[in-house]
N, C-alpha and C positions, 0 to 999 in steps of 0.2 A: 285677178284670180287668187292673189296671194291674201287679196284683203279675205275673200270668203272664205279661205280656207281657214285666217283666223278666226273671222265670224262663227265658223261653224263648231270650231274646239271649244269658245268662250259658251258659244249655246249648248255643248254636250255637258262641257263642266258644270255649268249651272245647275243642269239636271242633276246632272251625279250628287252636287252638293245638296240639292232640297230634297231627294231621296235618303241620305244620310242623315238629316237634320229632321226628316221624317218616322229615323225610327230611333232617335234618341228620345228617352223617356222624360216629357215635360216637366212629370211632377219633381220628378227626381232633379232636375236642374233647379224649378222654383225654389227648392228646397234646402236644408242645411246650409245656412249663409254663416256657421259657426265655422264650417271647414276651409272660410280663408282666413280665418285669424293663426297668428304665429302659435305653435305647439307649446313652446313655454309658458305661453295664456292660458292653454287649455289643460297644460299638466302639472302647473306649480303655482295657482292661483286658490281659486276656488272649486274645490271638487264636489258636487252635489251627490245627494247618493238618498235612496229609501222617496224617492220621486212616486209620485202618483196622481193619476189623472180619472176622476171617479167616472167622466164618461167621453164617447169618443163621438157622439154625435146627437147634436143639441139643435133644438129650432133656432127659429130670430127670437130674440127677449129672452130665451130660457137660460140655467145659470150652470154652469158644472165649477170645480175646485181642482184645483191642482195645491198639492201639500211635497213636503218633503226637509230635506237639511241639506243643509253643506259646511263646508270646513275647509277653513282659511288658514291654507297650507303655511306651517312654520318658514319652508324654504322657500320665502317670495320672492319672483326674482327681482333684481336691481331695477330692469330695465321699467317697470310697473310702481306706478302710485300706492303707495299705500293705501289702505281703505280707510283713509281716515272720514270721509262722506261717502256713505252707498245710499242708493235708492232701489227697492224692491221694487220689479214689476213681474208683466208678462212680455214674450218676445214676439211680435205676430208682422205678418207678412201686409203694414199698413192696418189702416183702423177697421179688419173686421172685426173683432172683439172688444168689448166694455170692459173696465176694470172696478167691480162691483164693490169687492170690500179686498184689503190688505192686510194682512199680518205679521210682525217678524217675533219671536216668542213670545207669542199672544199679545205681545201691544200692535193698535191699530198704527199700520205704515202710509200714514198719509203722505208725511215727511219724510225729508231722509232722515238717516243715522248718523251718528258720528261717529269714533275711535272704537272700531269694530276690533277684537284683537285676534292677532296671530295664534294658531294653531287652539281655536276652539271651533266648537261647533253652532249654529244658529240653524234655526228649524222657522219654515216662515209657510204662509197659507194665503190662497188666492182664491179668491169669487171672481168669475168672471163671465158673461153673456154674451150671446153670439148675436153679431150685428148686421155683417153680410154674408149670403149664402155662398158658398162656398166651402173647400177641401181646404184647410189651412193649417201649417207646420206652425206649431204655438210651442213658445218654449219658457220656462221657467227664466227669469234674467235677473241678474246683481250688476248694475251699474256701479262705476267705480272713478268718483271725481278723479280725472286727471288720466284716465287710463279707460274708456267706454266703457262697455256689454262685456260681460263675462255670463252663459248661456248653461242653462244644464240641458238636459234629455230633454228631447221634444217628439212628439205625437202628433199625426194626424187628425184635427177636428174636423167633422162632419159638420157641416150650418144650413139646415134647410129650412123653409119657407121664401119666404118675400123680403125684401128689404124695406119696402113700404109699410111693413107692419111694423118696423122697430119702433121701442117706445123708451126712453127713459128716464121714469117719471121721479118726482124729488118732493119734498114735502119743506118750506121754508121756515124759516123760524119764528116769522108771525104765521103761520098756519095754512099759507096758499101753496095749491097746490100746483108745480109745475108737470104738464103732460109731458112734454118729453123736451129734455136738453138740447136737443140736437135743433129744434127750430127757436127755443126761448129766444127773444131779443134780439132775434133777425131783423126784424123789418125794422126795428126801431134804429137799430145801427147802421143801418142803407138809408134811414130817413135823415141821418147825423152828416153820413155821407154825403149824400144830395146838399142837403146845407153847404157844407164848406165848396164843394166843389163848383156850386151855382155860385157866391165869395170869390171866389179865384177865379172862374172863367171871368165875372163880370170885370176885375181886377186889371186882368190880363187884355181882356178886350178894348180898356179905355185907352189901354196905352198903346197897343197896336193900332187905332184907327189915326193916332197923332204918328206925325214926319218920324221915321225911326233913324236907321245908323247914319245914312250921307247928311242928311237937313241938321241933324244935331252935332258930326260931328265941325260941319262948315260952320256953325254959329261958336262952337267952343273955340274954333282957330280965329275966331272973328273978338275973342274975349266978352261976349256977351251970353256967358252963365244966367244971366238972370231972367231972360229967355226961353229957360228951356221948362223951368216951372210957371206956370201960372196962378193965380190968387184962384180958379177954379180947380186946380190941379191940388191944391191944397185944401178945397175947401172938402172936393171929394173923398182926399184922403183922409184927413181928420171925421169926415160922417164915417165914412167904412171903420176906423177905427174903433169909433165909438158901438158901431153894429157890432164887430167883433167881440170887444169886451163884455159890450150887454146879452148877446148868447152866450158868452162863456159864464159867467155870472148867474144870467138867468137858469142854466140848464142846470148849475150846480144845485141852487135852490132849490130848483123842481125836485131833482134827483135827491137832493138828501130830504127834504117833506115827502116825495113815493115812495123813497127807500131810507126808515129811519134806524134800521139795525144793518147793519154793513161788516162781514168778517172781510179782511182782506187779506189778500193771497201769502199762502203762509210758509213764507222763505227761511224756516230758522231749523234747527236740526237737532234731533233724539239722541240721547244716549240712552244705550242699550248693553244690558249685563247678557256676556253668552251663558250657554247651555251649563245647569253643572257638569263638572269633569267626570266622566264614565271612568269605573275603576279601571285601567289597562294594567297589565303586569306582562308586558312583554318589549322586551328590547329588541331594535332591531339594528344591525349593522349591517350595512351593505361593501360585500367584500370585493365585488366585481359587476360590471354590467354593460350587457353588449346589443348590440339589434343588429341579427341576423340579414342580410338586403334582399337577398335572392329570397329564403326562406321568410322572408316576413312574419320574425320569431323575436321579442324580448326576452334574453336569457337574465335573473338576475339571480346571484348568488353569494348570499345574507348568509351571515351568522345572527340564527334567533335564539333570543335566553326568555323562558318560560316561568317568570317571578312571581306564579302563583302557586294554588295549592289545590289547581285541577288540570290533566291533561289539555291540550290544546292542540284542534285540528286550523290547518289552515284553509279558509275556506273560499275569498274571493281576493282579487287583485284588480282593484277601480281605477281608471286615472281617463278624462276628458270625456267622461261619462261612457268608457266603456267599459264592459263587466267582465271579467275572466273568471268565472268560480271552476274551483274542483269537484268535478260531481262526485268525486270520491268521499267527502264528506259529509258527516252528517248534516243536514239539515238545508242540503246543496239546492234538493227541489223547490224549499219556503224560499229560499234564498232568491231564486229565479224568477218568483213572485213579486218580491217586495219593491223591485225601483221599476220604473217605466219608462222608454218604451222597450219592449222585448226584441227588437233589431239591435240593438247595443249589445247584446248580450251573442258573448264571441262564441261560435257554434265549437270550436277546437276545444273550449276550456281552460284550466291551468292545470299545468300539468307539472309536478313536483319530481326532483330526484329519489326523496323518501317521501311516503306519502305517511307514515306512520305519525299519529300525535305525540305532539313536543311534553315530554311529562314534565311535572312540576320541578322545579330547578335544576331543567338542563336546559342545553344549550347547543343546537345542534345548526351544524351547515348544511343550507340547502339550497339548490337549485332549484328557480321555480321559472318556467318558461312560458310565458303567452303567447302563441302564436295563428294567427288570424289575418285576411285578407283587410279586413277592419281596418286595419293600419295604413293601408294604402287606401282604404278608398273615404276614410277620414283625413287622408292628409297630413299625417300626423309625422309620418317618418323626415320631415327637413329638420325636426329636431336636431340631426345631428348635423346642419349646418350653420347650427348657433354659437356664438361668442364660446359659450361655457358647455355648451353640449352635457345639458342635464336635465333627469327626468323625474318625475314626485308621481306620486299615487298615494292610494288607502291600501291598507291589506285588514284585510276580515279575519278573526280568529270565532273557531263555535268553538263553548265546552260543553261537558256530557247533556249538563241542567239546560241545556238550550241558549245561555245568555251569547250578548256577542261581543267581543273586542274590536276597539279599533283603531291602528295605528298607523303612520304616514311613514313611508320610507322614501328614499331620492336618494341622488347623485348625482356624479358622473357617469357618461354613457357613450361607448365606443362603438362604432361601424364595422362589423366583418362580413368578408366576401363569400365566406365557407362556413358552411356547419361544425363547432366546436368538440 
């Protein structure tokens, strides 16, 4: 009685659980695999920003772009390689998408890069073609020898048609045309296959049908080694060796007379000059900075010095690609255009203790507070149970003329239990 009556919990539980596991949202799990990387990754590395995705749903073969920049925050932390080798790609969930053409300011990213520097910006652009149908989270990526994926904003692709229609086709440098990569030199390399493997089986088979462990090793304790080879066992070896060599030899021939122009894989690495430097005139000091727990609020409160010779609003506050602008500012609404995708972009905003622009050489304390469920449900808050418990971002400055500033602020960053 006591077994059924466990029997029967175990069976109610079950249910309980695949009713629960039935109404948790698929996509949403497939999805954002940026949110178990550590927050210092995501807040003091590479911050992307002005992201764009020209379209959200593409057939098989067809191509869309994703463009945008980032910037290689000054305060990197210790625990991260240096960029001294990055490789530009796209981030996708397995090989549904093609990586068509590559850019990182305007030279083509075949290769990596090398000695990328600290606190510039680099602007990079991607072609790419949908391969298999399906809904697929695609994200902008900066690999980073020694340290992976570093991920900006990602979007939903749409992929519809067939997967059997994928084609992608290549044109060689003597002029033939290949139809699609994806089957080129299949069957030839399953023919290479077969070869060695019918080699080895036959190999393997001569010496398994001879006496094995006990017959050989009673003749070794008997001192009679020279037993255990034969003048046939030699002579087969010596033919198979000679067959080995003469495919290996042979195949090269063939292959360098069918293929007499050969680039091979190109292991070596770019350097790359960043973006020119955007004029900035604005200092930032951060005099304090805390994250709210309960209220899921980053308080930070900067001393800003305005070193130029136009008013200055402030207008957004970026960091792990998410967006807090002040819709109080001009130009708040372009602003909410420019990066993608628009779920990053924190519904609360920023919200300022003075919202009035910083005029030309002053210098004023302010309070500016993000606060958004965002932060929990990026993951983002174990921040502060790191070594050094600190945090980077962008902050956006508009002046009258439209132009934009942009400058990196960080620190250190305190936990409190109550609203300040």
């Amino acid at each position: 009685m006591m077994f059924n009556c466990v029997k029967n919990f175990l069976s109610r539980l079950r249910t309980l659980l695949l009713f629960v596991l039935a109404l948790v949202p698929i996509a949403e799990v497939m999805a954002h695999g940026e949110r178990a990387q550590e927050p210092y990754l995501r807040t003091r590395t590479a911050q992307f920003y002005d992201v764009q995705f020209d379209r959200s749903k593409v057939e098989v073969n067809e191509e869309f772009t994703i463009t945008g920049r980032f910037r290689l925050m000054q305060d990197w932390p210790d625990a991260v390689s240096l960029p001294e080798t990055v490789y530009m790609s796209a981030y996708a969930p397995g090989p549904v998408i093609t990586r068509v053409e590559s850019y990182l300011n305007g030279i083509p990213a075949r290769q990596s890069f090398s000695d990328l520097q600290l606190g510039r910006d680099y602007e990079f652009k991607l072609v790419m073609k949908g391969r298999v149908p399906g809904n697929h989270h695609i994200h902008p990526m900066l690999s980073v020898k020694g340290s992976g994926p570093l991920v900006g904003p990602g979007v939903w692709i749409e992929v519809t048609g067939s997967k059997a229609d994928y084609r992608q086709e290549v044109k060689t440098m003597t002029g033939e045309v290949v139809e699609n990569l994806d089957t080129y030199g299949v069957s030839r390399a399953l023919g290479w296959y077969a070869v060695w493997i019918v080699l080895a089986a036959f190999w393997l088979a001569f010496w398994l049908v001879r006496p094995l462990l006990i017959p050989r090793w009673i003749v070794l304790n008997k001192g009679r080694e020279d037993l255990l080879v034969s003048g046939r066992d030699l002579a087969v070896g010596i033919g198979l060796g000679i067959v080995v060599i003469g495919i290996t030899f042979g195949g090269y021939a063939y292959a360098k007379k069918e293929y007499p122009y050969v680039v091979p894989l190109q292991a070596g690495t770019n350097k790359i000059d960043p973006l020119p430097e955007l004029p900035s005139h604005v200092a930032i000091k951060v005099v304090n900075a805390t994250y709210d727990v309960p209220g899921r609020a980053m308080r930070i409160q900067a001393k800003i010095t305005n070193n130029g010779t136009e008013p200055l609003h402030i207008l957004e506050f970026t960091t792990a690609n998410l967006r807090f602008i002040n819709k109080q500012a001009p130009g708040a609404s372009a602003a909410m255009l420019k990066g993608a995708p628009t779920d990053t972009v924190a519904r609360g905003g920023l919200t300022l203790s003075d919202a009035r622009p910083i005029a030309a050489s002053e210098t004023r304390e302010v309070t500016l507070e993000a606060s958004d469920v965002l932060w929990e449900l990026e993951r983002l808050v174990s921040f502060l149970t790191d070594v050094d418990s600190k945090f980077g971002g962008l902050l956006f400055f508009s002046a009258p003329n439209g132009q934009r500033q942009i400058s990196e602020i960080g620190g250190p960053i305190l936990p409190t239990f109550i609203q300040l």
